[in-house]
N, C-alpha and C positions, 0 to 999 in steps of 0.2 A: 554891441558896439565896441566892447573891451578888444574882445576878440578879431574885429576886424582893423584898429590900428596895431595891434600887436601881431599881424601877419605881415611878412616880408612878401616885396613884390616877385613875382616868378622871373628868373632872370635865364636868357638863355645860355644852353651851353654847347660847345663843338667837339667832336673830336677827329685830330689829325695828324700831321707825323712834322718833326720839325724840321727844315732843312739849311735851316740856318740859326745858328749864335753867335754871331760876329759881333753884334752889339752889346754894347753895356746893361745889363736887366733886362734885356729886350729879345725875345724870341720870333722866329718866323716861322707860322704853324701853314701849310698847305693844308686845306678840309676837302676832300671827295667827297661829290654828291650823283647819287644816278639822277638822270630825268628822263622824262619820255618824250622822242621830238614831238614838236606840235603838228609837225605834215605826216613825218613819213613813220612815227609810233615806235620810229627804233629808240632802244634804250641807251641813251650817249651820257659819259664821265665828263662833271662838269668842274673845275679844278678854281679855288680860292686861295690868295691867301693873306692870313692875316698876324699885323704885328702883336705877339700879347706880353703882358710884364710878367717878368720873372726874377723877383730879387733875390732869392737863393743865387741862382746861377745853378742848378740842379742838372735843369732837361739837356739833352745831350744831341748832337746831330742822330736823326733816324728814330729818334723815341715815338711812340704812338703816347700822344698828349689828350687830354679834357683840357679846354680854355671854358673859362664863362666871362660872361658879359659884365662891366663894371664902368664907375665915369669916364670920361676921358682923359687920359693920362698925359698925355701930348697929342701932336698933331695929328700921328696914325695911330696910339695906341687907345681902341678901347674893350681892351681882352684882358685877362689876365691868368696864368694858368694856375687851373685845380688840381691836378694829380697827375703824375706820369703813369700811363695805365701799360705802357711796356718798354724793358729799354731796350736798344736795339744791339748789336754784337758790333763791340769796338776792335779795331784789328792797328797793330802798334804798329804806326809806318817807321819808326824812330829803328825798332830792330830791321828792317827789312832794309833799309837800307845801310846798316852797318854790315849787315851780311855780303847785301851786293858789292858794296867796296870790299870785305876782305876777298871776294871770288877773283878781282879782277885783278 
């Protein structure tokens, strides 16, 4: 008995790449999932995506993220991210375009 309210409930977890943090805490994780169609048995990329919390402010555009499941936090938010499993190659557009002006 001890043992089974002292087990947490199994929560799920996603992983995906983020393509947005524009918002405040708040990430947007795309999750890719294969499926197999129903008729014709080809294997088609079926594309989600979902808001999770992020109060660091850590993950970064293009990261491959883990979100797991949690209450709901607002209206769209009930993720929140577990670990940044890769970050992605940031490229400084701040020099790129100081270059382009001094060329011209």
């Amino acid at each position: 008995m001890a043992e089974e309210q002292a087990r947490k409930p199994h929560k799920q977890d996603k992983v995906g790449v983020v393509v947005s943090t524009k918002m405040a805490k708040t990430i947007v994780v795309e999750v890719t999932r294969r499926v197999s169609h129903p008729l014709y048995r080809r294997t088609v990329s079926r594309k989600k995506k979902f808001h999770a919390h992020d109060e660091a402010g850590e993950a970064r555009l293009g990261d491959r993220v883990r979100i797991i499941e949690c209450r709901p936090l607002s209206r769209t938010k009930r993720w929140r991210l577990a670990e940044i499993l890769l970050r992605a190659a940031q490229v400084d557009l701040s020099k790129s375009a100081e270059e382009a002006t001094n060329e011209e």
